[in-house]
Structure formats: C-alpha cells, structure tokens
C-alpha positions as CSV (number, residue, x, y, z in Angstrom):
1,X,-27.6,-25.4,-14.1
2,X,-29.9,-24.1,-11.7
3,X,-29.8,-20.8,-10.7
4,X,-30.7,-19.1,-7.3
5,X,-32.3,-15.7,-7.0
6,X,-28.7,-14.9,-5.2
7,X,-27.1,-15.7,-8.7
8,X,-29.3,-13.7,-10.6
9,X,-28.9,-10.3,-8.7
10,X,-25.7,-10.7,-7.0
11,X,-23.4,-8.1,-9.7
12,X,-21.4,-7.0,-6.8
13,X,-17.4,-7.0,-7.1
14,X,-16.0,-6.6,-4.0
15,X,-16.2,-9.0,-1.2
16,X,-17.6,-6.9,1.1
17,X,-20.5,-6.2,-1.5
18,X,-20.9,-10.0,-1.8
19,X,-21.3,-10.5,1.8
20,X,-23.9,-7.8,2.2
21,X,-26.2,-8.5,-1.3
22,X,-26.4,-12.6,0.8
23,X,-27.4,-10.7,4.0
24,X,-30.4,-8.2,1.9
25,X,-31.7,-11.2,0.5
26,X,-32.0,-13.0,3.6
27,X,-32.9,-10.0,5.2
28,X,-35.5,-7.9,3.1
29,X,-36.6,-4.2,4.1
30,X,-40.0,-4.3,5.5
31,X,-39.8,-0.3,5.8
32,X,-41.6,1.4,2.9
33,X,-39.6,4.4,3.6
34,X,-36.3,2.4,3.4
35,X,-36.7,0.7,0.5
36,X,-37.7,4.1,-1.4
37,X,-34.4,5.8,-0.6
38,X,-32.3,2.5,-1.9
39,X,-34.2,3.1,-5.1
40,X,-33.6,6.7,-5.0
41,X,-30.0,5.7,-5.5
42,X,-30.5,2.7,-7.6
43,X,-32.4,5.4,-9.8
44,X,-29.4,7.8,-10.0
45,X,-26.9,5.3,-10.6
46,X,-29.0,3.7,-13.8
47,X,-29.5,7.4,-14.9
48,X,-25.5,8.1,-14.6
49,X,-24.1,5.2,-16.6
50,X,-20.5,7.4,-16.8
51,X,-20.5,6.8,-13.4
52,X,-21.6,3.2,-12.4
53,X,-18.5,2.2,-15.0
54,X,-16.1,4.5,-12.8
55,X,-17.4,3.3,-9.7
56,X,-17.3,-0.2,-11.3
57,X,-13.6,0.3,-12.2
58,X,-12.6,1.5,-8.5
59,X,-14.6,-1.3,-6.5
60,X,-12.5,-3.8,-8.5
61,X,-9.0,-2.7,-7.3
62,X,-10.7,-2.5,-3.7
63,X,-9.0,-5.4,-1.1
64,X,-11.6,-6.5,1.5
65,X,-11.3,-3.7,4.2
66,X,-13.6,-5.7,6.8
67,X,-11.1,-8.5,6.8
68,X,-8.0,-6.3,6.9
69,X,-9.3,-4.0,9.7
70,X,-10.4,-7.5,11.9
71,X,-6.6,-8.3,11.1
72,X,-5.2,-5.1,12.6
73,X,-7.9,-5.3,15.3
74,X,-6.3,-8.2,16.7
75,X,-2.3,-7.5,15.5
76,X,-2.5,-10.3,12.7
77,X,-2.2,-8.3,9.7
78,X,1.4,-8.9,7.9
79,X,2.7,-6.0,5.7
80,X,2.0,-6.8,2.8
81,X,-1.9,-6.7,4.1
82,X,-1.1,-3.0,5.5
83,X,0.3,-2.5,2.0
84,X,-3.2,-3.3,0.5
85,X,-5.1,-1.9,3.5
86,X,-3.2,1.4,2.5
87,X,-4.0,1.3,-1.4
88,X,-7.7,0.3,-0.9
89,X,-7.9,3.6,1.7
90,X,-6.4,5.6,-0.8
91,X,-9.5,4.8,-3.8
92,X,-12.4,6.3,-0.9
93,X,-11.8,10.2,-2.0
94,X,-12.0,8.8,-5.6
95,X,-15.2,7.2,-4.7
96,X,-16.5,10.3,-3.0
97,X,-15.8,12.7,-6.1
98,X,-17.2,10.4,-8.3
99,X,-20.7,10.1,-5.9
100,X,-20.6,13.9,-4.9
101,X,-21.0,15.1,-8.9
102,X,-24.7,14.5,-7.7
103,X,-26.0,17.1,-5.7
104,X,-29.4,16.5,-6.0
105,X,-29.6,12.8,-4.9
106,X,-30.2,13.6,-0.7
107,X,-30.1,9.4,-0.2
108,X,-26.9,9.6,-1.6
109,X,-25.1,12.6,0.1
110,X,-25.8,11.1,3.1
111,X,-24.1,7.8,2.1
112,X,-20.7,10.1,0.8
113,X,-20.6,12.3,4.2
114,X,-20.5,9.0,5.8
115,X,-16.9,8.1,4.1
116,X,-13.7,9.1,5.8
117,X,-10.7,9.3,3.7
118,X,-8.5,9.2,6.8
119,X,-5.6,11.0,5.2
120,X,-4.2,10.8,8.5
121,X,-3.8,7.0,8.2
122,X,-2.7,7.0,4.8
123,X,0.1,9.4,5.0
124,X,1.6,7.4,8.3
125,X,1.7,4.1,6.2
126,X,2.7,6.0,3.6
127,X,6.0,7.3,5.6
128,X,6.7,4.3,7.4
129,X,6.0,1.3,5.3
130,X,8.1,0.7,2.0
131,X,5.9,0.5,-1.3
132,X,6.4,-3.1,-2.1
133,X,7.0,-4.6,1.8
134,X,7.7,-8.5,2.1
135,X,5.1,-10.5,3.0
136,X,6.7,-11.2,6.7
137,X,9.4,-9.4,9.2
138,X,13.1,-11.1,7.8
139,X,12.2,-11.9,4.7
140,X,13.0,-8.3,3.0
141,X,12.5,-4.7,3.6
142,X,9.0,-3.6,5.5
143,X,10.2,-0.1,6.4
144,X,10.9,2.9,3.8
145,X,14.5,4.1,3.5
146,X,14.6,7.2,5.0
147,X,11.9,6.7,8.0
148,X,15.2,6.0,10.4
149,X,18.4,6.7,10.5
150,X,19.6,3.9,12.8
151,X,18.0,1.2,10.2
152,X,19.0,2.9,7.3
153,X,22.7,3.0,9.0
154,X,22.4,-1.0,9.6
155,X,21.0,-1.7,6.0
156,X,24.5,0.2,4.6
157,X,26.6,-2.3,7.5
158,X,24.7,-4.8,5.5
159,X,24.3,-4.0,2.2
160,X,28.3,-3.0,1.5
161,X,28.9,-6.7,2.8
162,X,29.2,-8.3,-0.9
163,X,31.9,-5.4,-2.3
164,X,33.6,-5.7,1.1
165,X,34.2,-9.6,0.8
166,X,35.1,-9.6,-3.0
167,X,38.1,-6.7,-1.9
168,X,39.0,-9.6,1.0
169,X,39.3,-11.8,-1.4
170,X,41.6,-9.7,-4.0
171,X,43.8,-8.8,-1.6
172,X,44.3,-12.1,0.4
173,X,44.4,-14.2,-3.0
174,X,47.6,-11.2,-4.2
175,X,48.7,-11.4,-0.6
176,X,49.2,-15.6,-0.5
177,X,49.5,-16.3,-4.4
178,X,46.6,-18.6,-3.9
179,X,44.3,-17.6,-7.0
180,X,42.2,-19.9,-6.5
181,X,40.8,-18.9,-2.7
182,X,37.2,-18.2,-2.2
183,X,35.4,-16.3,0.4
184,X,32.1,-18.0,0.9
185,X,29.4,-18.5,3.9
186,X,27.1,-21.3,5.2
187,X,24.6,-21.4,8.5
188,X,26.6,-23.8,10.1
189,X,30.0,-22.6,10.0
190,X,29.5,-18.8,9.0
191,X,32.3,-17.0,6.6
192,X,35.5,-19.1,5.7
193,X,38.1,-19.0,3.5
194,X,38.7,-21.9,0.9
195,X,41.9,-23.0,-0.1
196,X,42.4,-26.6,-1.8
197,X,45.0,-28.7,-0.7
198,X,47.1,-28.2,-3.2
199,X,47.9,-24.2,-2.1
200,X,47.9,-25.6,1.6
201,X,51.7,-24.8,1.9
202,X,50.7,-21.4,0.7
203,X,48.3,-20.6,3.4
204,X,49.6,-17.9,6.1
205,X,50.2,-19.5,9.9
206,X,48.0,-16.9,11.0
207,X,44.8,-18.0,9.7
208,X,42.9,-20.7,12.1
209,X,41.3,-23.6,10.2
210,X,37.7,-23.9,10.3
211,X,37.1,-27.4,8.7
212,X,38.7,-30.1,6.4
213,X,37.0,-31.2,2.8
214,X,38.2,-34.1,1.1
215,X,40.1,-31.7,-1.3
216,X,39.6,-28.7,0.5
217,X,40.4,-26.7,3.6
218,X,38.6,-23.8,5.2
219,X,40.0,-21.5,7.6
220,X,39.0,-18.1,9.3
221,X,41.0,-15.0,9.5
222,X,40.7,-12.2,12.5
223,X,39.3,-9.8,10.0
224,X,37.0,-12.2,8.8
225,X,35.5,-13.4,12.2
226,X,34.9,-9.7,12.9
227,X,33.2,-8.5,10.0
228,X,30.6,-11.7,10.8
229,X,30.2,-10.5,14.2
230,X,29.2,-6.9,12.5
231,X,27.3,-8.4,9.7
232,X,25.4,-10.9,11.5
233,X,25.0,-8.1,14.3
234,X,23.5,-5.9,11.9
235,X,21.2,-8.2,10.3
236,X,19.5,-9.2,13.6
237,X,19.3,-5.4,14.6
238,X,17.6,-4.6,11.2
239,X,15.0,-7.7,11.4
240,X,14.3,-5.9,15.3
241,X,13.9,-2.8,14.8
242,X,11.6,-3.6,11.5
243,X,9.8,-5.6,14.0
244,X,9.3,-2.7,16.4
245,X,8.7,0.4,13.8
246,X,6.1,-2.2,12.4
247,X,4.5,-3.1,15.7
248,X,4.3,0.9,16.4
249,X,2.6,1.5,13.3
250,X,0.1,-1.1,13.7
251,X,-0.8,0.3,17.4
252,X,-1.3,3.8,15.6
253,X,-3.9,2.0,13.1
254,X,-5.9,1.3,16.2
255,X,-7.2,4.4,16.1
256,X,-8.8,4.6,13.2
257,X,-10.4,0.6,13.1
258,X,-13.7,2.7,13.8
259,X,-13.8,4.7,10.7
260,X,-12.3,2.1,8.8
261,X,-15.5,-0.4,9.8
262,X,-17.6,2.6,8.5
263,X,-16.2,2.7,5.3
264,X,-16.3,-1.0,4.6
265,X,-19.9,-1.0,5.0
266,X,-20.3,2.5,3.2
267,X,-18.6,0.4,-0.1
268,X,-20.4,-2.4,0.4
269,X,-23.4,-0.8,0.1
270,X,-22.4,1.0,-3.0
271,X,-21.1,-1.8,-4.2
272,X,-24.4,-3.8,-4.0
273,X,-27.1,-0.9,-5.1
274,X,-24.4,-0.7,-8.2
275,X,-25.0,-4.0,-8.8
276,X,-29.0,-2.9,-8.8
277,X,-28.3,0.1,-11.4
278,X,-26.5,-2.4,-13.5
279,X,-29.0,-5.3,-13.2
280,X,-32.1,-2.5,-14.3
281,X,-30.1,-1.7,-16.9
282,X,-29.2,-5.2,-18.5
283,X,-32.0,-6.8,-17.9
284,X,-34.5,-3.4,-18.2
285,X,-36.5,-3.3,-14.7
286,X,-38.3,-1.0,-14.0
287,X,-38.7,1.4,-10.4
288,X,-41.6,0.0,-9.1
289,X,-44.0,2.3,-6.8
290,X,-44.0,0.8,-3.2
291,X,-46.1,2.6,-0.6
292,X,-48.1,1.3,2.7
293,X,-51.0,-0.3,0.8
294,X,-52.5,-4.2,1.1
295,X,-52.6,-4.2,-3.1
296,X,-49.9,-5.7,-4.8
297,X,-50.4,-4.7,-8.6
298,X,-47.6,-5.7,-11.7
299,X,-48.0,-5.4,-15.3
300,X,-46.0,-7.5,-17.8
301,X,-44.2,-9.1,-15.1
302,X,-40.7,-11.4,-15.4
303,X,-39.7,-13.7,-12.9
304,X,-35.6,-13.1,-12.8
305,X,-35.2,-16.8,-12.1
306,X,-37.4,-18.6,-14.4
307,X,-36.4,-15.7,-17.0
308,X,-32.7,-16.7,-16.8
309,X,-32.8,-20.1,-17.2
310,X,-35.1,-20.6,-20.5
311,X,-33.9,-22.6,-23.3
312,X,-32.2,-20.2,-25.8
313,X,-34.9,-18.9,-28.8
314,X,-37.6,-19.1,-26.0
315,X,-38.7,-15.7,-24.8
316,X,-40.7,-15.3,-21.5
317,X,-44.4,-14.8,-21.5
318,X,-44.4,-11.5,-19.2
319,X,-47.6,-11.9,-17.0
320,X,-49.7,-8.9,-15.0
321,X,-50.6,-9.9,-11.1
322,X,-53.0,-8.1,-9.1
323,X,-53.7,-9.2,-5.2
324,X,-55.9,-7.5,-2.8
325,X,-57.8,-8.0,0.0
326,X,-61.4,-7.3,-1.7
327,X,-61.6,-9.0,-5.0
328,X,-58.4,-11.0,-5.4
C-alpha cells in the first residue's frame, strides 16, 4: 500500500489534532524561531514518556470541541452533544496539571496559560442538564431532577400515571364484576376501557362508549377523560418547558464560544506535537539544529516514507546530505 508522508507522521488522536497535523504539512513553518520552540516541546514530551501516555489517555476520551462549539454557535447542538461538550470541558484542568509538572519548558507554559477550564460553564451544564440526556427534546429527560420545581411537579403528574390506572382498574373491575376489563391507551382514541361482549350487560349506564371491536367494546368514564386531559396536559408542559430551560442554557454557552475556540486549538496542538514526541520515540529521530543558514547538513539520514514501506528483513541504507551554496 502506499503510504503518504501524512500517514507516516500523523499519531494524532483527536479530531481536532487530525485536522491541524493536514494543515502543518500543507503549511510548513518558514520561521526559524517558530519551528525551535515546537521542538522545545516536542523535546519535553519525548523526555517525559509518563506524561505523553497520560496525555495520550485524556486526548482519547476528548469529543471534537471545534465541531461542538460551531453547533452551539449557531443553536444546532442537541443534548446529548452538550452532554459530550460538557465531559470533554471537564478533561482541560487534567490536561493542564499534567503539562504544568514542567516548569522549565517556557514554550510550553505559554501553551497551558492559554487553556481555560471554564468552571463557569461546566458547573451550569452541570446543574441544568441530566447526566445521561436523550438525544432530542420528547424523547426522554434533558433536564436534572431538582433544577425546577414546576417540571419536577409535572414529571410526578406523569410518572404516578401507571399506579394510578392499575388502582382504576381494581376498583372498576370489583365495582362491575367484570374481571376481565382493561385499562389501556392508543394515539387515536386516547384511554378507554375494554370490556368484551360477553360482560356488556355488566357495564354501568354511566360510562359512554368509545368504539366497537368485533368482540370488544371500549368505553370512557368521566374520571378517565379527566385524568387524560391532566396527563396529556402534563406531558406537553414537560416536553415545553424542557424545550425552554434547554434553549436558556444554550444562550448562556454563548458566552463562552470564544474560550472554548481557544481550547480546541490549544488540544490540537498538543495533540499533534504528542504525536511528534511519540514518532521520535518509535522511530528514534533525532532534534535536528535549524538556524538562519543557506547549508543544509544530515548525517545517516532516513527518508520516513521510503523507510516505511521496505519489504520486511530489508533495512534502510541511512545516507548523509550536505547542500550549500559554495561547494555543493
């Protein structure tokens, strides 16, 4: 298979870091300056191996903040993407202790004072949205029990509904001497009570029938008709307020896109000079010395591509290079 230079360096494991190790190759320093603090750092990490597998470890679990942040940028992030947003968020401080146990590495501090944990941010997502939120507004809880009283009230309307149908039933079925009634629910017709036809003579005049089967009727009681007004009530209520405690909480994430845009590109960077300190290590590079000379000199030089793609039992011949602008 053949192999690009792109395949041979790229150790990154985020997506961000992916993204930004396409855009460095495409886009080399040309600063001599620049390119000796990135190996500043690329020196430190290969020196720290403890720390490249940490680092390694937290990158992993990171979700793909630029993405996320776009999302809430333009109010398209679901919950369960503010779920992830949060749990990435909550790995920078773990990122920072791990980079700050170097105090000597200046290239590096400046990279760590860049990161903002926004505690802030966390701790609202935190109080507001619950731990495992559905992926979309109706199709399960997105806000904590405990954040408000009124939805927390409706959920209880809501969530007592199963016991409170199963007593109906008891008590209608001892009532009539029909054990055989049901209490059931569909979309079209809403809550009914079954009876088959032959416990029709049982049924009480009161009740108002709903719909024939073939060997069924289904009838609705005044007790019955307003428990689904409440039920259904509180049902839409819930799925409207969720709506608006979630559309609050994305307005207060605003706020913090900024820092949050930082960040990503703070992790991508670590993520792609970690994929540097890991290369060196595995494949034994060495620092080279780059200054503002015309002389390019290598001893026992590798190509990476060539390298990787030898037959195996072939080892490459490591060449020296000199070029200058007198002699060579």
């Amino acid at each position: 298979n053949a192999k690009t230079l792109l395949d041979v360096l790229d150790k990154t494991v985020s997506p961000m870091g992916g993204r930004l190790m396409h855009r460095w190759l495409i886009l080399p320093l040309k600063d001599a300056g620049e390119i000796r603090h990135r190996h500043s750092i690329v020196k430190w990490l290969k020196n720290n191996p403890d720390q490249i597998d940490e680092l390694g470890g937290i990158l992993k679990d990171i979700g793909d903040l630029e993405r996320l942040i776009a999302k809430v940028a333009v109010g398209k992030i679901n919950p369960r993407e503010l779920a992830h947003l949060k749990r990435t968020m909550i790995r920078i401080p773990l990122i920072k202790n791990i980079l700050e146990k170097n105090k000597t590495e200046k290239e590096l501090v400046h990279i760590i004072n860049k990161l903002n944990g926004c505690e802030e941010l966390v701790a609202k997502i935190n109080d507001i949205l619950a731990d495992e939120p559905a992926v979309q507004i109706g199709k399960g809880p997105i806000i904590k029990e405990g954040f408000d009283g009124e939805l927390d009230e409706l959920r209880a309307i809501s969530g007592s509904g199963k016991d409170y149908l199963d007593q109906l039933q008891d008590r209608e079925s001892l009532r009539t001497g029909i054990s055989s009634l049901k209490i059931s629910f569909n979309n079209v017709f809403g809550y009914y009570i079954e009876v088959r036809n032959t416990h029709r003579d049982k049924v009480p005049e009161e009740w108002i029938r709903k719909q024939t089967l073939v060997n069924a009727e289904r009838y609705i009681t005044e007790e019955l008709k307003e428990y689904e007004t409440k039920i259904l009530g509180a049902e839409e209520k819930i799925q409207e307020l969720e709506r608006q405690l979630f559309l609050r909480l994305i307005q207060e994430i605003i706020e913090f896109i900024e820092p949050i845009q930082q960040n990503a590109k703070i992790i991508a960077q670590i993520d792609c000079l970690l994929s540097f300190a890991v290369l060196a290590i595995s494949n034994n590079y060495i620092r080279p010395i780059v200054d503002q000379s015309t002389e390019i000199e290598i001893k026992n030089g590798r190509h990476p591509v060539i390298e990787k793609q030898l037959p195996i039992g072939e080892e490459y011949i490591a060449n020296d290079v000199v070029l200058n602008r007198s002699q060579q």
